[in-house]
Structures are given as C-alpha cells and as structure tokens.
C-alpha positions in Angstrom: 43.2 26.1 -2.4 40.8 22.9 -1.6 41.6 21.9 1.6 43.6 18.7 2.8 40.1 17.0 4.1 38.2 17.8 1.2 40.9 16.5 -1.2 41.9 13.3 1.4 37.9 13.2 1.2 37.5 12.9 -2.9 40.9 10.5 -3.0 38.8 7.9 -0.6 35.8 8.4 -3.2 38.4 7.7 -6.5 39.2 4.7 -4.5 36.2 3.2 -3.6 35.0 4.1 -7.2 38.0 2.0 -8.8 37.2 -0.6 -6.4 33.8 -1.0 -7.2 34.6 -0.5 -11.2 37.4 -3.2 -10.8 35.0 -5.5 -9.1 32.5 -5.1 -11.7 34.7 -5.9 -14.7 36.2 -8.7 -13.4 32.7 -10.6 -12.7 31.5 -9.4 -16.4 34.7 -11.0 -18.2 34.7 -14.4 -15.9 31.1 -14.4 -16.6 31.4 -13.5 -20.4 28.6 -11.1 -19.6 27.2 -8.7 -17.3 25.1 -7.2 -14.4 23.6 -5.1 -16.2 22.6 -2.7 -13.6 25.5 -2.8 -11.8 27.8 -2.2 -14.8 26.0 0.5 -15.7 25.9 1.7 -11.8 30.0 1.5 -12.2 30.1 3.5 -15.2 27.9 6.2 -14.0 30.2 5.8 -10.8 33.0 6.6 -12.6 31.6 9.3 -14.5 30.4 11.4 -11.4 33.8 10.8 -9.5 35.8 12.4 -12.6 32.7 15.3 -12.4 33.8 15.8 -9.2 37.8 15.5 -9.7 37.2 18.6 -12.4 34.9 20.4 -9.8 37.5 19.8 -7.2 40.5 21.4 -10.0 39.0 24.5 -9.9 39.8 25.7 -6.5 43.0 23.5 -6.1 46.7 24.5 -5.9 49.1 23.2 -8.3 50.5 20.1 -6.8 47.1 19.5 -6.4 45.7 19.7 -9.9 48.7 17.3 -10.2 47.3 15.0 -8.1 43.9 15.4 -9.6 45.1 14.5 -12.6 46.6 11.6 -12.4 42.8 10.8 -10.5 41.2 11.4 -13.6 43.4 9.6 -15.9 43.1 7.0 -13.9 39.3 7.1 -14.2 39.3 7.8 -17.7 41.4 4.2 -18.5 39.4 2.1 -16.1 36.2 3.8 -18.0 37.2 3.5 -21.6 38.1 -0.2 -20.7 34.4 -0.7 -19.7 32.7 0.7 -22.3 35.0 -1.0 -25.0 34.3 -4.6 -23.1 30.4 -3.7 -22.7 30.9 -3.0 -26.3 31.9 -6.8 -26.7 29.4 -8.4 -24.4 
C-alpha cells in the first residue's frame, strides 16, 4: 500500500503539473502561438507526472488505484489537448 504522504505527495505534483500545463495553453491560444520551450517543458511535465502516477499504481491499494486513475485521465486529456493544438500552431 503507498502511503498517505507519498500519495498526498504525487497529488500536489498532478496539481502543480495541471497548473503549469493550463498556464501554458492558455498563453499559446491568446497568442496564436507558442513558447516553444516552455510548451514543450509542459508536455514533458505531463508525461513524467503520468510515469510517476503508473509507478505510484503499483504498490497502491484499491481506492487508491482509483484515485490514481482519475490522476492519469486527467493528464492524458490535458496532454492530448496540447499536442492536437501544437499540431495547429
């Protein structure tokens, strides 16, 4: 079972992650284009973060997989939405 810290610990990092992503494709669509770098930085954000959700699965109970998730689909929407409007800029 992952502990309470180390899970309370990942669900700040899926947070901040979101917040950051958020922030990032906001600024590309008012701008009709984007920071490169940190677009890319977002992405790869994203991309560890639901590395480290599947990580976490592994040694996590059931109500906690549940939790986990609903973390990655979270991250999954927010990174498909990225790619397809990078696609587009």
């Amino acid at each position: 079972m992952a502990t309470r810290d180390s899970m309370d610990n990942l669900m700040q990092q899926v947070e901040d992650t979101i917040r950051f992503a958020e922030e990032q494709y906001k600024q590309s669509s008012l701008q009709e284009q984007y920071n490169n770098d940190n677009y890319t930085q977002a992405l790869q954000q994203l991309e560890d973060t639901y590395q480290d959700i599947a990580k976490m699965a592994i040694s996590a109970n059931a109500q906690q997989r549940d939790q986990l998730h609903r973390m990655r689909l979270q991250l999954q929407q927010l990174q498909n939405t990225m790619v397809l409007e990078g696609e587009n800029l």
